[in-house]
C-alpha positions in Angstrom: -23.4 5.3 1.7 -20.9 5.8 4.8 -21.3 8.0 8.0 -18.1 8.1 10.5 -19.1 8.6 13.9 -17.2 9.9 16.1 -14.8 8.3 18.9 -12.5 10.9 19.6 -9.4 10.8 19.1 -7.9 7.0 19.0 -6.0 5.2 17.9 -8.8 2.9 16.0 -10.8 2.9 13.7 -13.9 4.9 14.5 -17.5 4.0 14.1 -19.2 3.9 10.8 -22.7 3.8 9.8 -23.4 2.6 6.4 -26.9 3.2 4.1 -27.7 2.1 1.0 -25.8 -0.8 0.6 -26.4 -2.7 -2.8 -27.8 -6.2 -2.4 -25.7 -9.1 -3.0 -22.9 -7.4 -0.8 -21.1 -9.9 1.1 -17.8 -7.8 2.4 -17.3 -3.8 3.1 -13.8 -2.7 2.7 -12.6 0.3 4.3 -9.4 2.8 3.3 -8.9 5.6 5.3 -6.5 8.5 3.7 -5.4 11.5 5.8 -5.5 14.6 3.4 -3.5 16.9 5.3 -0.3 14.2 5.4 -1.7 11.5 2.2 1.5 10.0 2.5 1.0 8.7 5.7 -0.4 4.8 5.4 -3.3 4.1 7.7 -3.7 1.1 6.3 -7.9 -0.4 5.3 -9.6 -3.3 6.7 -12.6 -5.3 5.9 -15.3 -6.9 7.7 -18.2 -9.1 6.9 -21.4 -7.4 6.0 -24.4 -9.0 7.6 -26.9 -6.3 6.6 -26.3 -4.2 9.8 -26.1 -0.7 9.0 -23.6 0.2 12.2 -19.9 -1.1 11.9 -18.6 -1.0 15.5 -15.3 1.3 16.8 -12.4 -1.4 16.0 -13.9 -3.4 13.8 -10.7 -3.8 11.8 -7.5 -3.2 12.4 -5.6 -0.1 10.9 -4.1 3.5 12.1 -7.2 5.2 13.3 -7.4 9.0 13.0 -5.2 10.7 15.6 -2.9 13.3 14.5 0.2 14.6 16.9 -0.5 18.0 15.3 -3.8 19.7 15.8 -7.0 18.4 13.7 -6.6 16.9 10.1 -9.2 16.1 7.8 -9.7 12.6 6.7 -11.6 10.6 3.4 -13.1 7.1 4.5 -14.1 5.0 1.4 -15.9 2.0 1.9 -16.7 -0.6 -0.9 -19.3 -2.9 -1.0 -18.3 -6.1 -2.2 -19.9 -9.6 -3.5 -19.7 -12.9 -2.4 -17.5 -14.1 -5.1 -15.1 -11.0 -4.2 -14.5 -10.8 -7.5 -17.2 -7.7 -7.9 -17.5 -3.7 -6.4 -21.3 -3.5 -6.2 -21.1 0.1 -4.9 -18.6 2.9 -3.3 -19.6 5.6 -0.5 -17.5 8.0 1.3 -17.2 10.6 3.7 -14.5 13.2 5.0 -14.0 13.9 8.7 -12.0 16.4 10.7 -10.3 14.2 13.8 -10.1 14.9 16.2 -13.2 16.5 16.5 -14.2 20.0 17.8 
């Protein structure tokens, strides 16, 4: 359900590209987890979902992937939400090295 494109290194949230989103989804929320430090809180975000499959660099506002130390891999998890916001219609995710080769 969830492709992270690539921005480099930054310090926002990259680019995601999302597929297969159940209908009735009114709100994507996104958690970010670095596994190499998990401790470390990047923080989520969440952004309206008006059937566009591309979410924007920066589209919310959390710790984007840039670690001091070399490369680190990272798990983006993105649930699809309804209207009421009372419902997960669906879960995707993906894991990333950033920055990239």
């Amino acid at each position: 359900m969830v492709v992270v494109k690539s921005n480099g290194c930054s310090s926002k949230p990259p680019a995601f590209t999302v597929n297969g989103v159940p209908a009735g989804t009114k709100t994507l929320k996104f958690a970010m987890t670095d596994l190499n430090v998990p401790s470390y809180d990047h923080g989520g975000g969440t952004v309206t979902y008006s059937g566009s499959a591309d979410i924007p660099a920066g589209s919310f506002s959390y710790k984007g992937p840039c670690p001091p130390d070399g490369a680190h891999d990272y798990k983006f998890v993105v649930t699809a939400i309804n209207a009421a916001g009372d419902t997960v219609l669906g879960r995707g995710q993906a894991v990333r090295a950033f920055p990239p080769n």
